[in-house]
N, C-alpha and C positions, 0 to 999 in steps of 0.2 A: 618291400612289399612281400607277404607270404604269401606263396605259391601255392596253390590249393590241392588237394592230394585225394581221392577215392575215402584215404580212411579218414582222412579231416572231414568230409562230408556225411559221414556217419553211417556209413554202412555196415553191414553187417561182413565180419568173417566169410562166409561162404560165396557170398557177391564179389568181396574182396580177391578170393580165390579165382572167381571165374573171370573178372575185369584182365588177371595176371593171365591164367590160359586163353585168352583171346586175345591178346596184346594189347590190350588198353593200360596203358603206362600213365596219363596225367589227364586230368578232365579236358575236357573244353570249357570254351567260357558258357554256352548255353548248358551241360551239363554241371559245372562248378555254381552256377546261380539259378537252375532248378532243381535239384535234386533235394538242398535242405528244406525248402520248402512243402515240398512234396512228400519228405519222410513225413514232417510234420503233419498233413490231412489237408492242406491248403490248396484250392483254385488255384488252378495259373495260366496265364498266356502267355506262351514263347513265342517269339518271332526270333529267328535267325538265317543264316541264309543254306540254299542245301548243300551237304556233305559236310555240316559242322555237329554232328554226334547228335541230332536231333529224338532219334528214335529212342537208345543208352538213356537219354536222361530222362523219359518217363519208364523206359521200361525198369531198370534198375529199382527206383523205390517201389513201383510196382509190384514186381517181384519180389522184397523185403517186407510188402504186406503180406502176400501169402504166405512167402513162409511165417508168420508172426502167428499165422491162425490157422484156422481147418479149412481142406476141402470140403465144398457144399456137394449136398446129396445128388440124388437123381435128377438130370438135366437143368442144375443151378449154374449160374457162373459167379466170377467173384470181380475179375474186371473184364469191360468190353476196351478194347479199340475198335475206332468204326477208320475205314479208309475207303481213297473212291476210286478203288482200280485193284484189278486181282491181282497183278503182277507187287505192286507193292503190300498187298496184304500177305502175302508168301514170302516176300523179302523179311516184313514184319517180325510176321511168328517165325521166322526161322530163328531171326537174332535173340527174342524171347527163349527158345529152344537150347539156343548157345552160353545165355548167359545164366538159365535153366540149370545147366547139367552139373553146379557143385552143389545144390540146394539138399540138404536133408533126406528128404523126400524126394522122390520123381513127381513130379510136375507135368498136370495134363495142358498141353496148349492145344485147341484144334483154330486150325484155317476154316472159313468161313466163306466162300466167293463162286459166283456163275462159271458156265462153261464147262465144268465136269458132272458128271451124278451126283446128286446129294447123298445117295444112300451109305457111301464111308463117312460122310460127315456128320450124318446123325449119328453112326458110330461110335465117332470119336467122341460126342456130346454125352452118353453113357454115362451116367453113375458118377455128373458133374464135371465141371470143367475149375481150372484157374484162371485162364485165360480164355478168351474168345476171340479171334483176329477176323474183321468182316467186312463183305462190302453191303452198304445197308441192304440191297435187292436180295442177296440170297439168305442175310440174315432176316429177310420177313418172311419167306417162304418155309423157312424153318421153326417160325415161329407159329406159322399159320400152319403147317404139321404137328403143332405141338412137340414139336423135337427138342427145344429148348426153353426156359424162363429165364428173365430178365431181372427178376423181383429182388433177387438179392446180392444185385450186381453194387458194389464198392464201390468204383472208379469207373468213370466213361474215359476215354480218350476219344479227340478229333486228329487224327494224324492228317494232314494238310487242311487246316479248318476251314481254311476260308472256301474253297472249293463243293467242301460239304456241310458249309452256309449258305452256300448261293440258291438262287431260287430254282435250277435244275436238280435240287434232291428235296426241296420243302415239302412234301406229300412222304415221302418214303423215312425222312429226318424225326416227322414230325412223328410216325408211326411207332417208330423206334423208342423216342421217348417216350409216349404213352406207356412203353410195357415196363420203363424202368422206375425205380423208386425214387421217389423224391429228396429223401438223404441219402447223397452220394457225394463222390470228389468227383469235379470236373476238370479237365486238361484239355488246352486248345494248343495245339502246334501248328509252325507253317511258317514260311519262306517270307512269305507276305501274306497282308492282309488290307484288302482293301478297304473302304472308309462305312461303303454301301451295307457291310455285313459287319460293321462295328454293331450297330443296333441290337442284333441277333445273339452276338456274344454275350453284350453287356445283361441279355436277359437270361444267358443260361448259366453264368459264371455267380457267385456269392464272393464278396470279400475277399477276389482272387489277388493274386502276384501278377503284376506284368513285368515282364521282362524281355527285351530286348538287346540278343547279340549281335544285332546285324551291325553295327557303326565298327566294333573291334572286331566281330570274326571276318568282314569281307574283305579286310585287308589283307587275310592269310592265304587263298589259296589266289595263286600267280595265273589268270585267268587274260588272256591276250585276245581283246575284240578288232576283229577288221569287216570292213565292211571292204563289199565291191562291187562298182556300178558294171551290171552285166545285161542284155536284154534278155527277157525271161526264155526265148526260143531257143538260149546259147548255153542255158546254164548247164544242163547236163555234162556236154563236153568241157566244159568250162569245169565243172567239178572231176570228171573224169583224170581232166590234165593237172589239176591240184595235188589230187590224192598220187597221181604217177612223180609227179616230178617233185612233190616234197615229202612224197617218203611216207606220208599216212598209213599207217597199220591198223589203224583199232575209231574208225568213222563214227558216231551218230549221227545222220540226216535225217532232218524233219522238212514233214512235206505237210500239205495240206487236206489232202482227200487220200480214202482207201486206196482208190483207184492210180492216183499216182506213186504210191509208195511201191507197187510193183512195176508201174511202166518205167518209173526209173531206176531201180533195182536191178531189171531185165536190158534196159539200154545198157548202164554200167556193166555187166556182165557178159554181154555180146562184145564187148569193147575189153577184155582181159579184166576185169576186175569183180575180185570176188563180192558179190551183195547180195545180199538177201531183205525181205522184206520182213514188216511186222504192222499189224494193224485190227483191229476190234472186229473183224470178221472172219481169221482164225481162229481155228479150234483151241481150247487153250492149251491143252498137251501141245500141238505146234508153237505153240505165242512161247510157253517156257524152254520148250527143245529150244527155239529159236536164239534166245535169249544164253542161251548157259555156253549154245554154241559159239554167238558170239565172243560171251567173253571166254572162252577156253583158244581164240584164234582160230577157228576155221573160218569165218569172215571178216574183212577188212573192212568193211562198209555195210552198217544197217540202216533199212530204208523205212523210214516208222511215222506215225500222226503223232500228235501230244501223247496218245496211250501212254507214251515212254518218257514225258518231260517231268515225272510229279514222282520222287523217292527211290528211283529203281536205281542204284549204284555196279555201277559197271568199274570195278577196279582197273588203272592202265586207259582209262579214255579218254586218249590225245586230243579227239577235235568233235568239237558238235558244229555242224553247217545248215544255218537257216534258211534253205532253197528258197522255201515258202516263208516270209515273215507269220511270226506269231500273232493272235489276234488281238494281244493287251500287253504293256510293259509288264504286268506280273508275269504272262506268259513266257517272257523273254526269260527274266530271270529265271523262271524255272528250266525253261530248255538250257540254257548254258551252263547253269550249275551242275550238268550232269558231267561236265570234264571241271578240272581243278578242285577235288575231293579232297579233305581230308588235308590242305594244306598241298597239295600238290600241283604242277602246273597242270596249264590246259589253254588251247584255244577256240576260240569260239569266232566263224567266220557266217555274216549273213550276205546273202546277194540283195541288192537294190538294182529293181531297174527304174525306168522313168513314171512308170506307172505305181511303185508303191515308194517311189522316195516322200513324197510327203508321210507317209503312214509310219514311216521308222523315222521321220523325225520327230514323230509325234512319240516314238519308242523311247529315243534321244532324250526327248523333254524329262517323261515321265521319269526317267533313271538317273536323270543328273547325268550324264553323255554329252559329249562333239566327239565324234570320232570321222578321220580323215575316208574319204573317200577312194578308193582306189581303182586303178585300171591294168588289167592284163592285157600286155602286146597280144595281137589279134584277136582278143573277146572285146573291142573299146565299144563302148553302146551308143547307137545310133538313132534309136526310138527316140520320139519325142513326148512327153508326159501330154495326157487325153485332156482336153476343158473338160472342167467337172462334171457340166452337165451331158458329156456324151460319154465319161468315165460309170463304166459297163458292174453292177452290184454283184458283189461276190466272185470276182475274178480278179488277177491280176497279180496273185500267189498271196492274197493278203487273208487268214486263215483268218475265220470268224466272222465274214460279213454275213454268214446263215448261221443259225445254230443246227447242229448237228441234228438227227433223225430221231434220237435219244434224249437231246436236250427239249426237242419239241414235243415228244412222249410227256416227258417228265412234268415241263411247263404244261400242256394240257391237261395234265394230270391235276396239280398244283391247281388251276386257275377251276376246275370242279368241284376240286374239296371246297376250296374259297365260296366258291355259290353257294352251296353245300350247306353251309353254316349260315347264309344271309338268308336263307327259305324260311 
C-alpha cells in the first residue's frame, strides 16, 4: 500500500515548504482523504476524532486557493471559517498564520471573536482579507458595522459543525449565510456528528465527499478511560489525592457550572496544589493568559466548563478528569480528546457516583463502552442512587440538564425569527 505524502496530495511548493517548517512530516488519514478533494473545489464532510490534524486538512488547500488568485479589495474576504468558541478561533487563525508564512505573498488572516474591542479587528479587515477566522456573534456585529462583506467569500468552513448546527446558533447561522454567495465551497468538520443536524448539512453541502476517519484514526492515540465510583461530596479530595499521589503535572478538569470551576480550583489550591480556573465569564485577555499559562507549566490543574472541550490543543496533556459528567456521549468524546493528541498517550478519568451512574451508562451505550468501575481505599461510596421520581433536575454533576444562560438567549432568539416568518 502507498503511503500518502503532502506532495502526492497535490500541493503546491510553498505549502510544501511550510508542512516541513512546522513539522508536518506525513498526513493523517483525515488530511491524506481530504485535502484532494478539496484542491479540487469539492463539498466535504470530515468526521474524525479530535487531535487527528482536523484544522491542516482544510486549512492547507485553502491556503493554495489564495495563493492561486488575488486578494479582494476593501473589506472583501476570500474564505470564512466560522467556529463556536474564541479560544478555538485563535488557535485556528494562528495555524493558518503558520502555515501562511512560506506563501509568495504575505497573507492577511484576521481573528474574528467577542470579549476584546472590535476596533483592531476592523483594522485588520482593511483593504480585504484572505482569511476570516470567526465566532458567528462578533462576525455579525462586524457586519452590522459594515466593517466587513461576505459577497465574495470562496469557501465557508464549519470547524466543529455539528455544534454550529445545532439549534443554539440557528438565528445567528442563518444571518451569516444570508450575507454569503450562493456559489461557494462548503466544508463541514467535527469529532462527531449527530443524526439531529444531519438534515442541516445535507441542505448546505452540493455533491459533497463524506469522509470519515474516526474507525482508523481512534485507534492511534493511546487514550486510557477509568471511571470511579466516588460520592460527589468527596470528589475534590478524592481528585486532590490523585493528582499528589500519581504524579499529574499538566490536569484538565471539567466541571459543570462557572461557579464551580473556581470553588474547586480554590479548594485544590488551599490544599498545595497548583489550579487555576477558566470559564465564559473571564475576560478574554484572562481566559488566553490563562490558557498559554497553563500549557507553559505554571499550573498543574485547570479548572474549566466545556468552554475548553471543543479544538483547544494543549500539547503534553496527561489527564482530562470528568468531576461533572458531560451532558451527551458527543460531549464525552470531545472532553477526552483533549489528552491523547496527535497519536500520543493520555488518560481520561470520570467520577460516577450513585446519582449519575445511570447517566454515564447511558455515555457507555452511546460510545460502544463497559468500562470497569473502580474504588479508592477510603473514598468507597456509600450514597445510595435517588428513585427517579425524587431524583432532583439539574444536579447531581450531570452537565446539561438546563441549557446554559446563552443557549436559552439563542433558543429565544431562534423560536422569534421562526414566528417571525409564520406572521
Amino acid at each position: 500500500m502507498t503511503v500518502a505524502t503532502f506532495a502526492s496530495l497535490g500541493l503546491s511548493p510553498p505549502l510544501l515548504q511550510a508542512c516541513a517548517e512546522v513539522g508536518y512530516t506525513t498526513p493523517t488519514a483525515i488530511q491524506a482523504e481530504a485535502i484532494p478533494p478539496l484542491l479540487r473545489g469539492q463539498d466535504l464532510l470530515g468526521l474524525a476524532p479530535t487531535g487527528s490534524g482536523k484544522t491542516a486538512a482544510f486549512a492547507l488547500p485553502l491556503l493554495q486557493r489564495v495563493i492561486a488568485g488575488r486578494q479582494h479589495a476593501y473589506r472583501r474576504v476570500r474564505a470564512l471559517v466560522l467556529v463556536p468558541t474564541r479560544e478555538l478561533a485563535q488557535q485556528v487563525g494562528q495555524t493558518f498564520r503558520r502555515l501562511g508564512t512560506s506563501c509568495p505573498r504575505p497573507l492577511k488572516v484576521a481573528v474574528l471573536h467577542g470579549g476584546v474591542s472590535p476596533n483592531p479587528q476592523m483594522m485588520a479587515l482593511r483593504g480585504g482579507c484572505d482569511v476570516v477566522v470567526a465566532t458567528p456573534g462578533r462576525l455579525l456585529d462586524l457586519l452590522d458595522r459594515n466593517a466587513v462583506r461576505l459577497d465574495t467569500v470562496e469557501a465557508l468552513v464549519l470547524d466543529e459543525a455539528d455544534r454550529l448546527l445545532d439549534l443554539g446558533f440557528s438565528a445567528e447561522r442563518e444571518r451569516v449565510f444570508a450575507a454569503l454567495p450562493a456559489d461557494r465551497q462548503n466544508l463541514l468538520f467535527s469529532a462527531t456528528f449527530p443524526p439531529e443536524v444531519q438534515a442541516l448539512a445535507d441542505g448546505l453541502l452540493r455533491d459533497a465527499v463524506r469522509i470519515e476517519a474516526a474507525a482508523e484514526a481512534r485507534a492511534e492515540p493511546a487514550i486510557v478511560q477509568r471511571v470511579i465510583a466516588v460520592d460527589a461530596p468527596r470528589r475534590t479530595e478524592l481528585l486532590r489525592q490523585l493528582v499528589k499521589q500519581e504524579g499529574w503535572r499538566r490536569v484538565l478538569v471539567f466541571v459543570a457550572t462557572r461557579y464551580a470551576t473556581e470553588h474547586v480550583a480554590r479548594k485544590l489550591h488551599e490544599r498545595g496544589i497548583r489550579a487555576a480556573a477558566l470559564h465564559g465569564e473571564k475576560s478574554q485577555s484572562h481566559r488566553t493568559g490563562v490558557l498559554e499559562e497553563f500549557r507553559d507549566g505554571r499550573w498543574d490543574v485547570l479548572v474549566t466548563t466545556d468552554l475548553a472541550a471543543r479544538g483547544i490543543d494543549i500539547r503534553g496533556l496527561e489527564v482530562v478528569v470528568n468531576y461533572d459528567l458531560p451532558r451527551s456521549a458527543d460531549d464525552y468524546v470531545h472532553r477526552i480528546g483533549r489528552t491523547g493528541r496527535a497519536g500520543a498517550s493520555g488518560l481520561a478519568v470520570s467520577f460516577a457516583s450513585a446519582a449519575t451512574e445511570a447517566h454515564f451508562q447511558l455515555i457507555e451505550k452511546r460510545n460502544g463502552l463497559l468500562l470497569p468501575r473502580e474504588r479508592v481505599a477510603g473514598f468507597e461510596p456509600v450514597e445510595a442512587a435517588p428513585p427517579p421520581s425524587e431524583a432532583p433536575a439539574g444536579t447531581g454533576g450531570v452537565k446539561g440538564k438546563r441549557p446554559s444562560k446563552k443557549d436559552k438567549l439563542r433558543a429565544a432568539a431562534a423560536a422569534a425569527a421562526q414566528r417571525g416568518t409564520k406572521v
